[in-house]
C-alpha positions as CSV (number, residue, x, y, z in Angstrom):
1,X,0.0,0.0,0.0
2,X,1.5,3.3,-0.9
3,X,0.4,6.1,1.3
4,X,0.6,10.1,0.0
5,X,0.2,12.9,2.4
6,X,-0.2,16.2,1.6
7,X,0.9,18.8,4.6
8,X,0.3,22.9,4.6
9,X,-1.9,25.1,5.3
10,X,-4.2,27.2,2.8
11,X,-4.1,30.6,4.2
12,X,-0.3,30.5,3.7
13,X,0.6,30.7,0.3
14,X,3.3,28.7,-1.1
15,X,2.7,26.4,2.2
16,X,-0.2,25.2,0.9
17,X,1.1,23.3,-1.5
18,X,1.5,19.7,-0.1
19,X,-2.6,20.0,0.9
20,X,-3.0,21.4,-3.1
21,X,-1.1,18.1,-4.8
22,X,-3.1,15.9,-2.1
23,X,-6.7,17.6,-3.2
24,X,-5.4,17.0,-6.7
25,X,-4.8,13.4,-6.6
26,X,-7.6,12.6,-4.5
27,X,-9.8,13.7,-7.2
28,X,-7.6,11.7,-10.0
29,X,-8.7,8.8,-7.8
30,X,-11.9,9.2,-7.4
31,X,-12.8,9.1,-11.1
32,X,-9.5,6.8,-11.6
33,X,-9.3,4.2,-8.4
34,X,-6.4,2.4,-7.7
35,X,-6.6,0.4,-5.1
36,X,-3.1,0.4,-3.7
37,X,-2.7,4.0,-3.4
38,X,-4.4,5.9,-0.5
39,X,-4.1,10.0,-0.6
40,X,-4.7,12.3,2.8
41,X,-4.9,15.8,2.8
42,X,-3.8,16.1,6.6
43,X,-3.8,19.9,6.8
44,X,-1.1,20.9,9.6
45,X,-2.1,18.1,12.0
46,X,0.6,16.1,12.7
47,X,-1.1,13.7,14.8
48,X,-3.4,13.0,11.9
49,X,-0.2,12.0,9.5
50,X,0.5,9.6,12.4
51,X,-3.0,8.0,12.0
52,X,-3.0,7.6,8.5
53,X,0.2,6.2,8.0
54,X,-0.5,3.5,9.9
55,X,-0.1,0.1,7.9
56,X,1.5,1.7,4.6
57,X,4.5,0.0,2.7
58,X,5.6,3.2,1.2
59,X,5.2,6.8,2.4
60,X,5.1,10.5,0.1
61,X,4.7,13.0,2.5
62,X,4.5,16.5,0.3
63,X,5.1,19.5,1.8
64,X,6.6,23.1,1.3
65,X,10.1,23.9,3.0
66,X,12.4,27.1,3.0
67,X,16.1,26.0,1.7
68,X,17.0,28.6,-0.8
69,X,17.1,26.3,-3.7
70,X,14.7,27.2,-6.6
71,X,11.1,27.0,-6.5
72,X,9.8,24.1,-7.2
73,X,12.8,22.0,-6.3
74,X,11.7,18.5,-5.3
75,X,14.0,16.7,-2.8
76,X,13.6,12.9,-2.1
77,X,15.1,12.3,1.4
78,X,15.1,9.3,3.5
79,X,12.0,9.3,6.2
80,X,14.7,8.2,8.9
81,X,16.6,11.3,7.8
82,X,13.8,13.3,9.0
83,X,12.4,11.8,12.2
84,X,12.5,14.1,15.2
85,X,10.7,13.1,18.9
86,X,8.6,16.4,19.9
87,X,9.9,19.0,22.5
88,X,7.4,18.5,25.7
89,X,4.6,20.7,24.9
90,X,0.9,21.3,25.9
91,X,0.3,21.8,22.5
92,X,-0.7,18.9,20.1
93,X,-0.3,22.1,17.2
94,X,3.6,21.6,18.4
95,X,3.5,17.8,17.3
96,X,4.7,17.7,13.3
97,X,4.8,15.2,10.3
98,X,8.3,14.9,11.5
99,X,7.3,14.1,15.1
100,X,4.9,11.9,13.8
101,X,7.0,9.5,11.7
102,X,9.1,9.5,15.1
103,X,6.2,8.4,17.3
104,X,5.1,6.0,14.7
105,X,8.0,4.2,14.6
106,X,7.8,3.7,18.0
């Protein structure tokens, strides 16, 4: 099962880009179903990328990121690469896509 999740938010511009793609492909599925592929637009909730990555054999997380390459690049890193366990917080808006492939793992 391959997994895609689009992160962002839509009141943010170029951020919103991960949660446009997701929205896209959605759509492409629904009049085109295939039915290894599942697509989530999880928004900024990174408890929700948690959730919905449960059980997949591949994972696309999409989203925007400031590096000060050209716009547009795409880079294809390593999920491992990109775990990080949360700071203590209060605050589940604290808790990331990054946070969440962490507490997945686990």
């Amino acid at each position: 099962m391959l997994t895609i999740i689009g992160c962002g938010n839509l009141n943010r511009s170029d951020d919103a880009v991960g949660v446009i793609i997701a929205q896209r492909l959605q759509k492409y599925l629904a009049e085109n179903p295939h039915p290894h592929v599942r697509v989530y637009d999880c928004g900024t909730a990174g408890m929700e990328v948690m959730f919905q990555a449960r059980g997949s054999q591949q994972l696309v997380i999409i989203d925007a990121s400031s590096t000060g390459s050209e716009a547009g690049a795409v880079f294809k890193v390593p999920g491992k690469e990109l775990e990080a366990m949360p700071e203590p917080s209060y605050n589940l808006h604290d808790f990331r896509w990054d946070n969440a492939l962490a507490a997945g793992r686990k």
